[in-house]
N, C-alpha and C positions, 0 to 999 in steps of 0.2 A: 518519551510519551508512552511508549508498550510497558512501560514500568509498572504504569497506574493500572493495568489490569493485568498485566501477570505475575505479579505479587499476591497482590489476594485471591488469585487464581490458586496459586500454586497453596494458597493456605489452608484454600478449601477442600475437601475433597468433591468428585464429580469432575468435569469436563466443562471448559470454555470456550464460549460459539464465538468464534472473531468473525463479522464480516469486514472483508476488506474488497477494495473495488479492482486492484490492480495487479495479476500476475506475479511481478518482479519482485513488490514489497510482501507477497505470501511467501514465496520462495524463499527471499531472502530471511524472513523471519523463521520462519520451520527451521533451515537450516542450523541456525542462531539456536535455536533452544536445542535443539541434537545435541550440539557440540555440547551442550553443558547436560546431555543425558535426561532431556526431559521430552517426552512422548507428544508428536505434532504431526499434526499429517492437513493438507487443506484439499480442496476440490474447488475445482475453476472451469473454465467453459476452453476446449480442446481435447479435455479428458474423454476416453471413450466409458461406455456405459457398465464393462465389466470393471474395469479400474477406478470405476467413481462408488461400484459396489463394494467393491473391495474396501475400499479406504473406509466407509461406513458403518463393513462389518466391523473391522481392527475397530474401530472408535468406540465401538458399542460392546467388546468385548475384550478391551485390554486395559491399559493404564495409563490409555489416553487423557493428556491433560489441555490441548486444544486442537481445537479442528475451524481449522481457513476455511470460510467458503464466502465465495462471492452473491452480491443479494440476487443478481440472475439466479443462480444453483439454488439457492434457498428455495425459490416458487417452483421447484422442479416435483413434481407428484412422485418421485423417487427419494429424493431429500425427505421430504412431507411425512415417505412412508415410515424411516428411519427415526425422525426426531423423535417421538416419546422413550425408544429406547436408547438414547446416547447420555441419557444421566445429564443432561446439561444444568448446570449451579450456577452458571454466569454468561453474559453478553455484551461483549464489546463491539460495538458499531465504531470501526475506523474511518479515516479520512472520512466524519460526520457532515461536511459542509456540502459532500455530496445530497443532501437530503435538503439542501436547501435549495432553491431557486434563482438565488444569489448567487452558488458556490460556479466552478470553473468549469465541470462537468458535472449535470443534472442529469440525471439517472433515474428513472422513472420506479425500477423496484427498491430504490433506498426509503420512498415514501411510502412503502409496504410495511415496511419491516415491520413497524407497528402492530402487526398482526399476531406476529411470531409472540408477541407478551400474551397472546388469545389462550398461543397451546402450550405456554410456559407459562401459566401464571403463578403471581410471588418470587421469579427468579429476577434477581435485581440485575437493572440493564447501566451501562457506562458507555457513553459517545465521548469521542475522544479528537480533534482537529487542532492544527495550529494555530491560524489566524483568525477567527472569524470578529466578525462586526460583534457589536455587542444586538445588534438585529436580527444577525444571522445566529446567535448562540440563542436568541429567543425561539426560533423558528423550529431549532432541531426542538430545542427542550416541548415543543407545544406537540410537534409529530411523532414521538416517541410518548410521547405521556396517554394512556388511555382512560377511554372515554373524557375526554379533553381536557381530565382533573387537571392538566398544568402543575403537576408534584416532581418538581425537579429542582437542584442544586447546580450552579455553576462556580467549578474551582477553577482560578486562572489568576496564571503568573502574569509578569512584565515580558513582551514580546522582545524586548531588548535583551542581545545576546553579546555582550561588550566584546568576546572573543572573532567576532565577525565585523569585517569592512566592508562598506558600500560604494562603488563605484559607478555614475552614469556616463557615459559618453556619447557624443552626439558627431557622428561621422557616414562622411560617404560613401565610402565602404567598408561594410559589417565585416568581410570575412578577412581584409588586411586588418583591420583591429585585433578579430580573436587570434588570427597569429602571433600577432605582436604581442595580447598579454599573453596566451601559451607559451609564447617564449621566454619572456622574460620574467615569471615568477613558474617557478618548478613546481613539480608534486600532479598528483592525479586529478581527472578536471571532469567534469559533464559540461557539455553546449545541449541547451533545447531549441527546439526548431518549431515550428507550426507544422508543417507538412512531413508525411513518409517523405516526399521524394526529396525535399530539402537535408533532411537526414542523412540519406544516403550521396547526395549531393557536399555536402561542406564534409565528412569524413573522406573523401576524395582526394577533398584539396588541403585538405588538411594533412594525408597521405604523402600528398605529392610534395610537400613544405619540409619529409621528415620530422612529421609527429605521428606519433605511433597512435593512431586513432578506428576508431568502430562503431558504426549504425547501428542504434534499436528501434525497432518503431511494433505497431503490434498487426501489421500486415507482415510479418516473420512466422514463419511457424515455430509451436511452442517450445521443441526440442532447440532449436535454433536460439531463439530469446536467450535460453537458461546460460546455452554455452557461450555467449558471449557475456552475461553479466555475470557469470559465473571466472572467466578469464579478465573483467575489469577490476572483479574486488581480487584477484591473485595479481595485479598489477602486469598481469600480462599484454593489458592494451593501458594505456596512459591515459586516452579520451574517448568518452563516449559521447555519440551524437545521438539524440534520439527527441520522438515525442513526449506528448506527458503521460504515455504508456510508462514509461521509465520514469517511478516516485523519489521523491525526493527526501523517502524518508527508510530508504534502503542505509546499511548499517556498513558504512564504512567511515575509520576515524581520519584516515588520511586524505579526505580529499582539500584541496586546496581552492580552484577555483570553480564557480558555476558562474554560466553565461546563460 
């Protein structure tokens, strides 16, 4: 999926605005483009106020090729005062289903963003999500379109991924289940939970079963967050337990199961 904009990103010259909604999948992305020596930097909410300047000067005066920021940071009058100078040539609106009303988490400045075409106009914008409805693909395209012309494209694949198995089971207890498949099919895993404290609760007992397992949820502070998903994709912990703070579209090839 980040293919479809950091290809013609990279073909352009100029800088591409990603917003994304979720810490982990920022991080893990920047990271990802480093490796391959290509210039990233994002801004998120924990940042303090000189290191969010910081990262905007670098953008606005180096060979910056995208800058993360979350749609919170965008309505920030610091951002605001930045943007005409960051050269921006493109805008990808990630995890887009946020912007709908329908989506899992409704985010009140994903429905702004729309604005951002005000003080960029003619830079062509790209929403990008997995699943959505074919309701929900109408939804974003009509809130992203200005002045309501509705001038949008929808490209989309078959959500069928033949490399992937579906398992439901219906049992009285959840947490001998996920031991039992942790145990019996190997490789790296994530469990999601509803709650922080369930989070920190089933990586416990998970612990105490001898599975090398670890909590994220986004009541963690940020430095704390990184070092743990940063030690899950080095396969220094097996399983992560977290909420849907931790995206599901963070870049590792090896995982095996998700609960």
């Amino acid at each position: 999926k980040s293919l479809c904009y950091q290809v013609p990103a990279l073909a352009k010259d100029g800088l591409c605005l990603v917003i994304s909604p979720l810490i982990a999948l920022m991080n893990d992305q920047v990271q990802n483009l480093r490796k391959r020596n290509i210039t990233a930097f994002s801004i998120h909410a924990g940042m303090q106020r000189k290191d969010v300047i910081s990262v905007l000067e670098t953008a606005a005066h180096s060979n910056c090729k995208f800058l993360y920021v979350s749609p919170e940071r965008m309505e920030t009058a610091l951002f605001k005062e930045y943007l005409p100078g960051l050269g921006v040539n493109f805008i990808a609106v990630d995890e887009a289903h946020c912007i709908s009303q329908w989506g899992y988490d409704f985010r009140p400045p994903y429905l702004r963003i729309v604005k951002l075409r005000d003080e960029l106009p003619g830079v062509p914008v790209i929403a990008l999500t997995a699943s959505p409805t074919p309701l929900v693909q109408q939804y974003i395209g009509e809130k992203l379109s200005v002045d309501a012309e509705n001038k949008f494209r929808v490209f989309r694949q078959s959500f069928e991924r033949p490399n992937l198995s579906y398992s439901v089971f219906h049992t009285d207890t959840r947490i001998n289940k996920i031991i039992s498949v942790l145990k019996s099919v190997q490789g790296s895993a994530i469990v999601y939970c509803k709650t922080r404290k369930r989070s920190k609760e089933i990586s416990e007992l998970l612990n105490a079963q001898n599975i090398n397992a670890d909590f994220y949820n986004a009541g963690l502070p940020s430095e704390e967050r990184a070092e743990k998903q940063e030690r899950w994709i080095k396969n220094q912990i097996r399983v992560i337990v977290c909420t849907n703070a931790f995206g599901m579209g963070i870049d590792k090839p090896d995982v095996r199961i998700v609960v």
